[in-house]
C-alpha positions as CSV (number, residue, x, y, z in Angstrom):
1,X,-47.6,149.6,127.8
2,X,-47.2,149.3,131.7
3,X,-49.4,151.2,134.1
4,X,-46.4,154.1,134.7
5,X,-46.8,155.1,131.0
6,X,-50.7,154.5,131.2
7,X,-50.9,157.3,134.0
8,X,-48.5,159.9,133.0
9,X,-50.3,160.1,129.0
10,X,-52.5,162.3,130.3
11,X,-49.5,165.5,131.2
12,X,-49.6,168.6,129.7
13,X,-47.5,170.2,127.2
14,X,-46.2,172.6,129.6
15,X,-44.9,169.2,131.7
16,X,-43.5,167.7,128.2
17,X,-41.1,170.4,127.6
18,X,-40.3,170.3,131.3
19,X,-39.4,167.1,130.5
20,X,-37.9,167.5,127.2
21,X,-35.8,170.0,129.2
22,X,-34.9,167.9,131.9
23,X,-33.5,165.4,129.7
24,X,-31.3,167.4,128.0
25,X,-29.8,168.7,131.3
26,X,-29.3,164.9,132.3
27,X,-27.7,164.0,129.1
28,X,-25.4,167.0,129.4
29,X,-25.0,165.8,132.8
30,X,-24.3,162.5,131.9
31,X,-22.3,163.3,128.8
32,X,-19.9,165.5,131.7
33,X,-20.0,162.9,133.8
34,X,-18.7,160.2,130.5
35,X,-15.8,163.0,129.9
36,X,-15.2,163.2,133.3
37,X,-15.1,159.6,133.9
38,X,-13.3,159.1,130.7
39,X,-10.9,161.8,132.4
40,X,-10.2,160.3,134.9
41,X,-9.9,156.5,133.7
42,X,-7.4,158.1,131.2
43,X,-5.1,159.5,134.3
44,X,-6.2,156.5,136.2
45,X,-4.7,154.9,133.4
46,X,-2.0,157.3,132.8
47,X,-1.2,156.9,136.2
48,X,-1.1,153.2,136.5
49,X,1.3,153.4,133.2
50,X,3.4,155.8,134.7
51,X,3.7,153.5,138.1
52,X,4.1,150.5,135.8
53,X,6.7,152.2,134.0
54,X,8.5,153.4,137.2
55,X,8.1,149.7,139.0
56,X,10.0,148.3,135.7
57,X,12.6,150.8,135.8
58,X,13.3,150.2,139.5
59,X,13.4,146.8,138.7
60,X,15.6,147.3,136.1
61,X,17.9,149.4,138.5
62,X,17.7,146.7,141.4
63,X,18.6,144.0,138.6
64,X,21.0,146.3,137.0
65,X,22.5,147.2,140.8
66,X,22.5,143.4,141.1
67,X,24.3,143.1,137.8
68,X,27.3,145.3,138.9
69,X,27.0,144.0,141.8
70,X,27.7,140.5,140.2
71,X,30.5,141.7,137.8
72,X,32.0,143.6,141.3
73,X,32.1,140.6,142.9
74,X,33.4,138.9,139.9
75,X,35.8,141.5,139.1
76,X,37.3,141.4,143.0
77,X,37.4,137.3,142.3
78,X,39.2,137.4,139.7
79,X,41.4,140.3,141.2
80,X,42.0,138.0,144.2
81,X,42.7,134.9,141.8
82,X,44.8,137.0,139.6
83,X,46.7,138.2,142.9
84,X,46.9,134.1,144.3
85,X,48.1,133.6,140.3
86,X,50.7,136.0,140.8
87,X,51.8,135.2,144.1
88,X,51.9,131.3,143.1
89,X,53.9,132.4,140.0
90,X,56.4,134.2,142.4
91,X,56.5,131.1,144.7
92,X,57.0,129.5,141.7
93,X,59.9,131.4,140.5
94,X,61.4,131.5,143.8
95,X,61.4,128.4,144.3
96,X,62.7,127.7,140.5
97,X,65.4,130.1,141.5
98,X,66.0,128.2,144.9
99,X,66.2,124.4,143.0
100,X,68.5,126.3,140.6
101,X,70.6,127.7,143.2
102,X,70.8,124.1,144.3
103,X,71.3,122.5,141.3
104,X,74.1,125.0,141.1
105,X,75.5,124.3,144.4
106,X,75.4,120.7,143.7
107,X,77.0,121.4,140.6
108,X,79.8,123.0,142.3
109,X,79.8,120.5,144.9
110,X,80.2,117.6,142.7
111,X,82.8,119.5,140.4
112,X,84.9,120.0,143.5
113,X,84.5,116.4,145.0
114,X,85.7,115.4,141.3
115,X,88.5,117.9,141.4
116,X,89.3,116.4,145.2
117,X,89.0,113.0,143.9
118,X,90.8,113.5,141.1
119,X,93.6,115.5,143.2
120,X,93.3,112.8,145.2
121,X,94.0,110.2,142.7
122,X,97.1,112.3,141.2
123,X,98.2,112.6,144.7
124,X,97.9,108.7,145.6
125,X,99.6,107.9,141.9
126,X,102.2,110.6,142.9
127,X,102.6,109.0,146.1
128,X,102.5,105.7,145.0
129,X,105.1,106.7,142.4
130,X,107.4,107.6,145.1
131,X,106.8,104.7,147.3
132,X,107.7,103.1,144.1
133,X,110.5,105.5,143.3
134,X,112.0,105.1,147.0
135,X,111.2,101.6,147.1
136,X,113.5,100.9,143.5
137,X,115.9,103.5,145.1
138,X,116.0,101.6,148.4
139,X,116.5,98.4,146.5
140,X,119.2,100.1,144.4
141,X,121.0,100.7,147.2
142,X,121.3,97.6,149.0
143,X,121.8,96.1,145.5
144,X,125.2,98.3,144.8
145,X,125.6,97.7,148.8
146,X,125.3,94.0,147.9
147,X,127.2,94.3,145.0
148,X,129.9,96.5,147.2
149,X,130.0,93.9,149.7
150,X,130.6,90.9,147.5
151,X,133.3,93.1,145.8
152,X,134.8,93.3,148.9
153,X,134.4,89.9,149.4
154,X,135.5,89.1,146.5
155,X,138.4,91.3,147.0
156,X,139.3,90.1,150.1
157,X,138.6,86.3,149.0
158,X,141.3,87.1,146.0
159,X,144.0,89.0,148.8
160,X,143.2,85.9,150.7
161,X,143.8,83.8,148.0
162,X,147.1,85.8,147.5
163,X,148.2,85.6,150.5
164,X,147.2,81.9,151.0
165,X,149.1,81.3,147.3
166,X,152.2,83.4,149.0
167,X,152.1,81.5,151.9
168,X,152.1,77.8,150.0
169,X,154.9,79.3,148.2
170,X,156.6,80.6,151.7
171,X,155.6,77.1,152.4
172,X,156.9,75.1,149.8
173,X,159.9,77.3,150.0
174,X,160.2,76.1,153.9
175,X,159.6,72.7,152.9
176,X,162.8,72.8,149.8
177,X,164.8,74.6,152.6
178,X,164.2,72.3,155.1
179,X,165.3,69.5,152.8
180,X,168.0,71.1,151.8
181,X,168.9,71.7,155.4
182,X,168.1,67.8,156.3
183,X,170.4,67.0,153.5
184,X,173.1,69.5,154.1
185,X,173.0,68.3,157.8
186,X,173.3,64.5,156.4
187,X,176.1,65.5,154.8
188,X,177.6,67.0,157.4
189,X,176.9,63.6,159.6
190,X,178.7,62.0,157.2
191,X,181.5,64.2,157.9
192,X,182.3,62.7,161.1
193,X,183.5,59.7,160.1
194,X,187.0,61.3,158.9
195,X,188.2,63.2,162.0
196,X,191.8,63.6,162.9
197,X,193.5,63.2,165.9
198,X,191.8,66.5,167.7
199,X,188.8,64.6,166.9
200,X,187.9,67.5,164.0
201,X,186.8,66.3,161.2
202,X,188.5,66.3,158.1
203,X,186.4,68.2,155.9
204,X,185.2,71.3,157.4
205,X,181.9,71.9,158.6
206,X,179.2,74.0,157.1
207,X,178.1,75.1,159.9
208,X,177.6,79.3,158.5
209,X,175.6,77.6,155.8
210,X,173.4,75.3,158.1
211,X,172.6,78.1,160.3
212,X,171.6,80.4,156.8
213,X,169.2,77.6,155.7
214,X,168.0,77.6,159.1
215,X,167.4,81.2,159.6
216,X,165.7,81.5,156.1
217,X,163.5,77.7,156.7
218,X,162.0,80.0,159.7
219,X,161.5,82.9,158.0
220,X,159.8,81.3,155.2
221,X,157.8,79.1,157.9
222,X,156.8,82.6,159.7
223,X,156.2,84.3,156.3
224,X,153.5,81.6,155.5
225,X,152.3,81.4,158.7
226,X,151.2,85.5,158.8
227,X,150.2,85.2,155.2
228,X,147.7,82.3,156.8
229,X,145.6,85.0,158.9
């Protein structure tokens, strides 16, 4: 025992129930201040639940804000790629449309430089057909010219040769009348050596004869000699 419980042994019993009193007020005091402490850890705690509780749920709304935020920004890309796909796809189309307007084009294009060429081609054969035909006709023509000229030739060779056969026959007549003539005249020279006294000779002369060989020996020379040109 220490000296504080040595020097209050000696209190009264009025002093002990004092006491005994007093202690039940401080343990009712203290018991209210355990409930009130108790209170107000429980709101303290109640309270810091509540905060805790709100701080999470504002986090969840900033990360859920985020989120959608995220997927907006996700949805817009893929609007603006879906856009750039659809614009590629129609410069894609277009210009699929413009190679097969070309391709066209150039199909038409080659189809009518194969028509020209080939109207080309039937126009050169046609042409070259009558070159050819115009040619042959040409050489037709100076061959019946040829053949029309040597006829003539021929024609005239054969008059000629007529005339030239009609003119040794006016010829060889001349010649058989001339020596007729030269013979007729030789007898007739003959004649002269019986004259009678008028110095006539006695046989008459021919002489009606000589001049008709003579006339027709010219003829006959003149005859061949125009049948000769």
């Amino acid at each position: 025992m220490n000296s504080m419980e040595i020097s209050r042994a000696p209190r009264s019993t009025h002093e002990m129930g004092s006491a005994r009193a007093s202690g039940r007020y401080r343990s009712k005091r203290g018991l209210v201040r355990m409930v009130g402490l108790g209170l107000v850890l429980a709101v303290t705690v109640g309270c810091a639940g509540q905060r805790a509780e709100q701080e999470a749920m504002q986090a969840r709304q900033i990360a859920m804000e985020a989120e959608v935020q995220a997927l907006a920004e996700q949805a817009r890309a893929a609007e603006a790629a879906r856009q750039q796909a659809e614009r590629d796809s129609r410069e894609l189309r277009d210009e699929l449309e413009k190679l097969e307007q070309e391709r066209a084009a150039l199909a038409r294009a080659r189809e009518a430089a194969e028509r020209e060429a080939a109207e080309r081609t039937r126009q050169a054969a046609q042409l070259q057909r009558q070159q050819q035909a115009a040619e042959q006709a040409r050489l037709a023509r100076e061959q019946e010219e040829r053949i029309q000229q040597m006829e003539r030739q021929l024609m005239d060779a054969e008059a000629a040769m007529r005339r030239r056969e009609q003119a040794n026959t006016r010829l060889t007549e001349a010649v058989t009348a001339t020596e007729e003539l030269v013979q007729m005249l030789a007898s007739e020279q003959l004649k002269y050596d019986e004259v009678d006294e008028q110095a006539q000779t006695v046989e008459p002369l021919q002489k009606s004869l000589i001049s008709e060989l003579e006339e027709r020996k010219n003829t006959l020379i003149r005859e061949a000699q125009s049948l000769s040109y």
